[in-house]
C-alpha positions as CSV (number, residue, x, y, z in Angstrom):
1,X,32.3,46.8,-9.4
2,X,31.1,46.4,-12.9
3,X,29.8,42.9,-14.3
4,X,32.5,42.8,-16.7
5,X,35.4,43.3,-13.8
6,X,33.0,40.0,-11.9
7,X,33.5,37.9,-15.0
8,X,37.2,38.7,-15.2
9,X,38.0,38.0,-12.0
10,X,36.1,34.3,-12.2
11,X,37.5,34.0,-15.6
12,X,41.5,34.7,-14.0
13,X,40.7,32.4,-10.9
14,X,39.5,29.5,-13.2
15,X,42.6,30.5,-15.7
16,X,44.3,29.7,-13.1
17,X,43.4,26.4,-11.8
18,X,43.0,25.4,-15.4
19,X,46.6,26.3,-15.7
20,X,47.2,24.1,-12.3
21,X,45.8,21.2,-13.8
22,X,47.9,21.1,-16.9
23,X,51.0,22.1,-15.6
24,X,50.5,19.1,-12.9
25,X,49.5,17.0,-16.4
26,X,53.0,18.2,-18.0
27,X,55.0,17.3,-15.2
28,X,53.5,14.0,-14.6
29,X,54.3,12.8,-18.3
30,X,58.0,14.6,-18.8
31,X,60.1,11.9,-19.3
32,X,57.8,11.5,-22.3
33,X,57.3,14.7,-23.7
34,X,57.8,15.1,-27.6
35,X,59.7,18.5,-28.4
36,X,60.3,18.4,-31.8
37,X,59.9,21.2,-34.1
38,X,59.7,23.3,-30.9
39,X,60.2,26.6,-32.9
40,X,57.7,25.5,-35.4
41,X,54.2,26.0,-32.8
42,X,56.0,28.5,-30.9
43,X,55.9,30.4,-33.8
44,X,52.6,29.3,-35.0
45,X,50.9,30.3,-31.4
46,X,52.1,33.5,-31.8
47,X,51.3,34.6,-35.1
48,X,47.5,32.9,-34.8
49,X,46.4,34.7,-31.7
50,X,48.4,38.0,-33.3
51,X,45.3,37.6,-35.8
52,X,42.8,36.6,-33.6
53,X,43.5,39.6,-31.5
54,X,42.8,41.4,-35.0
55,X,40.0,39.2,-35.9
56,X,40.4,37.2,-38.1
57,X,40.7,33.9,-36.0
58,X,43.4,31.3,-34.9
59,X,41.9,28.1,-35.2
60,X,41.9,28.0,-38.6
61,X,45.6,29.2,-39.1
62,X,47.3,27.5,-36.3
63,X,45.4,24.1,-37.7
64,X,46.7,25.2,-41.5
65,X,50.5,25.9,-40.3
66,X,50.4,22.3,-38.1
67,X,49.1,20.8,-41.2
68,X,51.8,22.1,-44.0
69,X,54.1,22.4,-41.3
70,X,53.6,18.5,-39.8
71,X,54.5,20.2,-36.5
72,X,51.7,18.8,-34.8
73,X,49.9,15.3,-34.7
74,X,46.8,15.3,-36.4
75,X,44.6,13.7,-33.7
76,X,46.3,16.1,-31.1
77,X,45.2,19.2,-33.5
78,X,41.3,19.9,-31.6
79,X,43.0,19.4,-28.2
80,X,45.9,21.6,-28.6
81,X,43.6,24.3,-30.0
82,X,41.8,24.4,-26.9
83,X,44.3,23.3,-24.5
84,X,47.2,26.0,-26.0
85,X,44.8,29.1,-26.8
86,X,42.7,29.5,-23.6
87,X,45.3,31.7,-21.7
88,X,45.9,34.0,-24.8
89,X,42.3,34.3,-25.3
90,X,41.9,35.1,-21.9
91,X,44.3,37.8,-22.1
92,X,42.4,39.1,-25.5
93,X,39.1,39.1,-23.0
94,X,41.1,41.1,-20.3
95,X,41.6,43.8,-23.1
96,X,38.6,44.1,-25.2
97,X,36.0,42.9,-23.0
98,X,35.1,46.0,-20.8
99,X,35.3,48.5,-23.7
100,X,31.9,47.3,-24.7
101,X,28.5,47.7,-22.9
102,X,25.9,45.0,-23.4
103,X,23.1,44.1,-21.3
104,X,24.6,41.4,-18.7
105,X,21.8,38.6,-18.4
106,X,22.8,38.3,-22.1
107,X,26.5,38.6,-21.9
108,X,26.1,35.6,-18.8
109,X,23.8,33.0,-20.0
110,X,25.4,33.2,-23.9
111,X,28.9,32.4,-22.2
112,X,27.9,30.0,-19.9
113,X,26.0,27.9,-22.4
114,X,29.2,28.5,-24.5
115,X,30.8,26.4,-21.9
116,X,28.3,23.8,-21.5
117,X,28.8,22.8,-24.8
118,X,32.2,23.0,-25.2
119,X,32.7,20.7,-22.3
120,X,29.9,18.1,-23.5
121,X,32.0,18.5,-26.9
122,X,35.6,18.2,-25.6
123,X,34.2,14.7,-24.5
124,X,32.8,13.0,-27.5
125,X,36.1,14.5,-29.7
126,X,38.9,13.3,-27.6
127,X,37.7,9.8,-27.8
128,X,37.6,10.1,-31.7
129,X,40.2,8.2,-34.2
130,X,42.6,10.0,-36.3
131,X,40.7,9.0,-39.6
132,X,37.1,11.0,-38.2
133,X,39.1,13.5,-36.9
134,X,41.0,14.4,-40.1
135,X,37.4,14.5,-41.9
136,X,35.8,16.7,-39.2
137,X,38.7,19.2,-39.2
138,X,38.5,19.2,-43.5
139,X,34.5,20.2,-42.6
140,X,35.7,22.7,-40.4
141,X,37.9,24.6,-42.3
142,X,35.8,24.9,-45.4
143,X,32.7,26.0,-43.0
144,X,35.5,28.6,-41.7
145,X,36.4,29.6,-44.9
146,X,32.8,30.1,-46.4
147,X,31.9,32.2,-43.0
148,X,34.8,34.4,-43.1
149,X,34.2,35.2,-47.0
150,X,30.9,36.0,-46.1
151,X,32.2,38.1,-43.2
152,X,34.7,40.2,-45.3
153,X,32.0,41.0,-48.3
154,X,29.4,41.5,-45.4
155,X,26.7,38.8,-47.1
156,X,24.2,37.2,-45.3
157,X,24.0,38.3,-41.9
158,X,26.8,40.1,-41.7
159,X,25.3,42.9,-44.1
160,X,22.7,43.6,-41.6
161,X,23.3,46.5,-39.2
162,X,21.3,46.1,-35.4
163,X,20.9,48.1,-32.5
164,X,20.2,46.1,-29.8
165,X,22.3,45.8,-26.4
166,X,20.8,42.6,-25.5
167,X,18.1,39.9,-26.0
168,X,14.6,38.8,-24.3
169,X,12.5,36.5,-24.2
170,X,12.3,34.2,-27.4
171,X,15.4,35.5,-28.8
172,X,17.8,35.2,-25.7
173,X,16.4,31.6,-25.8
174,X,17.5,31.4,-29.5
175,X,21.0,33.2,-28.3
176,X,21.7,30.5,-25.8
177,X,21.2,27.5,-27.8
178,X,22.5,28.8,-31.0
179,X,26.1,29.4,-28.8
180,X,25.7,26.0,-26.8
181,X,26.0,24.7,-30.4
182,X,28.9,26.8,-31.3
183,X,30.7,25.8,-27.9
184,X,30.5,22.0,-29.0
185,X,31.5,23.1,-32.3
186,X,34.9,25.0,-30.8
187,X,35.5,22.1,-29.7
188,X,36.0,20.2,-33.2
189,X,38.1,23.4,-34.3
190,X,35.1,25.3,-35.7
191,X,36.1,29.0,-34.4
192,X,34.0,30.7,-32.7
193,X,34.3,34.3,-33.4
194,X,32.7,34.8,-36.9
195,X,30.0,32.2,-36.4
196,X,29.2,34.0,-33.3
197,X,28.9,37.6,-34.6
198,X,26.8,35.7,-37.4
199,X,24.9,35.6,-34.6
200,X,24.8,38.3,-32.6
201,X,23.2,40.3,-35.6
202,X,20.9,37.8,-36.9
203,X,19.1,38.4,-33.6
204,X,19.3,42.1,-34.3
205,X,22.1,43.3,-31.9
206,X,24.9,45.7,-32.5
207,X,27.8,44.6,-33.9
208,X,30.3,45.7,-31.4
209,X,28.3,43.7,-29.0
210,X,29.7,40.4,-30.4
211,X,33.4,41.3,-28.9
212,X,32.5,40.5,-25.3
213,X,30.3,37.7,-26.3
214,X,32.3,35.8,-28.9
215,X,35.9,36.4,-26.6
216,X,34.2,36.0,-23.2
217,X,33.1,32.8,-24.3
218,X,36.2,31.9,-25.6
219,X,38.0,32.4,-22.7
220,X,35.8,30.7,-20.2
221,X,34.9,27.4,-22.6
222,X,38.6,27.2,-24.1
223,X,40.0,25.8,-20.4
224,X,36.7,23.8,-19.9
225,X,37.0,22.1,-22.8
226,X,41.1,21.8,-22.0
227,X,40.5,20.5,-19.1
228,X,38.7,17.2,-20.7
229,X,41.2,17.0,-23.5
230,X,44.3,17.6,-21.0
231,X,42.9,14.7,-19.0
232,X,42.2,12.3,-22.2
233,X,45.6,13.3,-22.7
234,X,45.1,14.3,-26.6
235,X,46.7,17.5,-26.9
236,X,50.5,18.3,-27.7
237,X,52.2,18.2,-24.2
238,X,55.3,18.7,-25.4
239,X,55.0,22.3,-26.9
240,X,51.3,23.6,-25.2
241,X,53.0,26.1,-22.5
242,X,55.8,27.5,-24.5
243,X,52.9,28.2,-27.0
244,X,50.6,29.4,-24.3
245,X,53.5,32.0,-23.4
246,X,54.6,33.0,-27.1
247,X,50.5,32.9,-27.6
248,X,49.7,35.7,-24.8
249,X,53.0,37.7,-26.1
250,X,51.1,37.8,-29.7
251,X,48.0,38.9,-28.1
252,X,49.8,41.9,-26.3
253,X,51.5,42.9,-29.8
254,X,48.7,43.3,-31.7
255,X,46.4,44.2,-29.0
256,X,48.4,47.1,-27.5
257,X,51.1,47.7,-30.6
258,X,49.7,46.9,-33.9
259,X,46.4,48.7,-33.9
260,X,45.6,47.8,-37.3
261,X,46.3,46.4,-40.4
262,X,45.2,46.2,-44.3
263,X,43.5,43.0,-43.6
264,X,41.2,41.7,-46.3
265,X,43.8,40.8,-49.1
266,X,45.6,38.2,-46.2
267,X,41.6,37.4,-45.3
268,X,41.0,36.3,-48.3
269,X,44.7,34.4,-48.6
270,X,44.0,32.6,-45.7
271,X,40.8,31.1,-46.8
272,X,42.2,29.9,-49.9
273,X,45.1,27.9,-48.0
274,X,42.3,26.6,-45.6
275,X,40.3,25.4,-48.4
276,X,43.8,23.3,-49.5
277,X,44.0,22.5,-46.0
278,X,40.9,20.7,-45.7
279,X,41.7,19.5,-49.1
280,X,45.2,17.3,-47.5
281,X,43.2,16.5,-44.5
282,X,40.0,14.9,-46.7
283,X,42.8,13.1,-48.7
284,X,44.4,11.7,-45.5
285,X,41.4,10.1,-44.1
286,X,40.8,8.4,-47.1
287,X,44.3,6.8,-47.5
288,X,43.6,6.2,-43.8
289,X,39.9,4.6,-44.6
């Protein structure tokens, strides 16, 4: 049996008490569920993970359509991400995540500190007011927007082309804590996927390599942070498993269906309505302030 079949196996069986644990958390506060614009984040799940299967991400679009779309609380907006997109992501992993070979010491410790910091992160932003909250998701979309412009026009890191199927020594220390950080990051709706292949070739690996790491972490540190927001009970109970379901059914579209797509003219449309995004959340807070 492979290391990638061991870490989707683990991944599944804690998918699946993560799953316990907010279903239990659903059922225990029905009579109070909200379920108002139902169709709205129904909707919204499935079209971001349809793009995050493609890569471009979902945090950022799901957190733009809540915003224009006032579908979703803003102060619920970090925990929903997390809470809502774990099970899709995992799904994502399932498909992608054995097509790749990378060394597995690497592929391990770069997840696992993923999680670490993800669930030290879930922590601190759960317990945040709604006027910090609206400031740190402004921050996070503009730092999403600059990354993925730099992404699609290949500056920076993202021009350089490595070889390596893993890391030692210095630079898998490097790896661990630079994806620690992004885990407590994800957790404050900073996406994880192009920060991470930022990454991934900085330290001079390939660029394929970045599918199993960025979407392995994802799927492990998505229900570990869930789990702390599910229980601080800031995420959107109301609509979180008919989004989970439409989310996985987006996920199987693109990832089995659509196989591509002429991506960079919607790229680059998507980062200007994050940018006007962070613009409303920034303007918020300070009415709020």
């Amino acid at each position: 049996m492979s290391a990638a079949t061991v870490l989707l196996i683990i991944m599944w069986i804690f998918g699946a008490v993560y799953f316990f644990i907010l279903a239990k958390d659903v059922l225990a506060h029905k009579s109070e569920l909200v379920k108002d614009k139902m169709a709205h984040n129904v909707i919204i799940s499935a079209i971001a993970n349809f793009f995050d299967t493609l890569g471009i991400g979902s945090y950022a679009i799901a957190t733009t359509a809540w915003k224009f779309t006032k579908s979703n609380s803003d102060d619920l907006i970090p925990g929903t991400l997390n809470v809502a997109f774990g099970i899709p992501i995992m799904v994502e992993a399932t498909i992608f995540i054995q097509k790749i070979e990378m060394d597995t010491l690497t592929l391990v410790l770069m997840i696992a500190s993923s999680v670490i910091g993800a669930t030290l992160g879930a922590k601190f932003i759960s317990r945040l007011d709604i006027m910090k909250i609206r400031v740190i998701m402004g921050i996070a979309l503009l730092i999403v927007a600059a990354v993925t412009l730099c992404k699609i026009n290949a500056v920076g890191p993202f021009g350089i082309i490595g070889t390596e199927r893993g890391l030692e020594g210095g630079m898998l220390v490097i790896g661990i804590v630079a994806n620690f950080i992004l885990g407590v990051l994800m957790t404050a709706g900073i996406g994880l996927y192009a920060p991470c292949m930022a990454v991934v070739l900085l330290l001079g690996m390939s660029a394929d390599v970045a599918f199993p790491v960025m979407m392995g972490s994802c799927a492990y540190l998505c229900p570990a942070a869930g789990i702390a927001f599910v229980k601080e009970g800031k995420y959107h109970r109301g609509a979180t498993i008919p989004m989970i379901i439409s989310g996985c059914i987006g996920v199987l579209i693109a990832g089995f269906i659509v196989t591509s797509l002429p991506l960079t003219l919607l790229t680059y449309l998507v980062c200007v309505v994050m940018v006007v995004c962070a613009v409303l959340f920034f303007n918020d807070a300070r009415k709020r302030s």
